[in-house]
C-alpha positions as CSV (number, residue, x, y, z in Angstrom):
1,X,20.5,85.6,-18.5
2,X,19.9,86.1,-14.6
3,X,20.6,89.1,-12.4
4,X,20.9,89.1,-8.9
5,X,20.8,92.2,-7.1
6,X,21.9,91.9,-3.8
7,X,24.4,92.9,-0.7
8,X,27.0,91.4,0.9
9,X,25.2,91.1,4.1
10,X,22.1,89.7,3.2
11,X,21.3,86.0,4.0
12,X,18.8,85.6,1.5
13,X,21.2,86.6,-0.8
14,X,23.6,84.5,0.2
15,X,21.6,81.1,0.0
16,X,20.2,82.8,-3.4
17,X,23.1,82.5,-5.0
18,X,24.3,79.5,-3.6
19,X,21.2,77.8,-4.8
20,X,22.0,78.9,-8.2
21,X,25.6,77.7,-8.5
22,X,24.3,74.5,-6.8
23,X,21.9,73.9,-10.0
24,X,24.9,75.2,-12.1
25,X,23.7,78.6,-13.5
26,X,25.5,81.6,-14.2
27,X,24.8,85.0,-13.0
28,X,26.1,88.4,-12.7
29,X,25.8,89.3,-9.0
30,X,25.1,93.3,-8.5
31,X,25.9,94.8,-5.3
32,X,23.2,97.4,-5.1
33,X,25.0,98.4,-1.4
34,X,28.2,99.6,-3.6
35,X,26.3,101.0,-6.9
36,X,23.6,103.2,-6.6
37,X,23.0,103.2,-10.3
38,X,21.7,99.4,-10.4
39,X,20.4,100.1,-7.2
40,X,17.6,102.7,-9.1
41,X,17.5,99.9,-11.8
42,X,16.5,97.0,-8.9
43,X,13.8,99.2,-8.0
44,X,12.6,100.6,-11.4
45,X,12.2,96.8,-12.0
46,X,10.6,95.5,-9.3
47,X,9.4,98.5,-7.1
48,X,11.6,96.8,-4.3
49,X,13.7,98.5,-2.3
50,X,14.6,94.8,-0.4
51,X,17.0,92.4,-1.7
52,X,17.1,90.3,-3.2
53,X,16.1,90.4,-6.7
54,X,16.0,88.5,-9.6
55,X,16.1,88.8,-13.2
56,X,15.6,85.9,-14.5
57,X,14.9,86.0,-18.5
58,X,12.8,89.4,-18.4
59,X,11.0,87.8,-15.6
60,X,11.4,89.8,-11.8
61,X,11.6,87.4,-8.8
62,X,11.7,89.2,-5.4
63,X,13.3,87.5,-2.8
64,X,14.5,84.1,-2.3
65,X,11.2,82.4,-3.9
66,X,12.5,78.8,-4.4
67,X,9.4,77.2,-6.3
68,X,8.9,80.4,-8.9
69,X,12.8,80.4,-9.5
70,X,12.7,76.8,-10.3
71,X,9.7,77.1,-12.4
72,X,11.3,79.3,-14.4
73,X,14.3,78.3,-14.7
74,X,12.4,74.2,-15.4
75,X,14.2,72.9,-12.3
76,X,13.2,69.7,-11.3
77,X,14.0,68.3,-7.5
């Protein structure tokens, strides 16, 4: 299961979660901008206010981090 909290405008988020659909995962993509309730829940997470943010099996990835996301997810270039 993998969360993405982001915002439309974001870059990071943009290249997030085109590296993800690249590799052929799923995700449900939150738009903290538009709901402030998974907005709290981003931050209760990860103590970030920043996007974006992962949730990637229980385990919180702030920001595009390339190398932890494909560790976890056992990505192999």
């Amino acid at each position: 299961m993998i969360k993405v909290y982001s915002t439309p405008t974001c870059p990071y988020c943009v290249t997030l979660k085109n590296f993800l659909k690249e590799k052929g995962f799923e995700f449900e993509d939150i738009d903290v901008a538009a709901n402030p309730e998974m907005a709290k829940e981003m931050v209760e997470k990860s103590g970030q206010m920043g996007v974006p943010v992962s949730d990637i099996n229980g385990e919180i990835v702030i920001g595009f981090d390339k190398e932890k996301i494909m560790k976890i997810l056992n990505i192999t270039e």
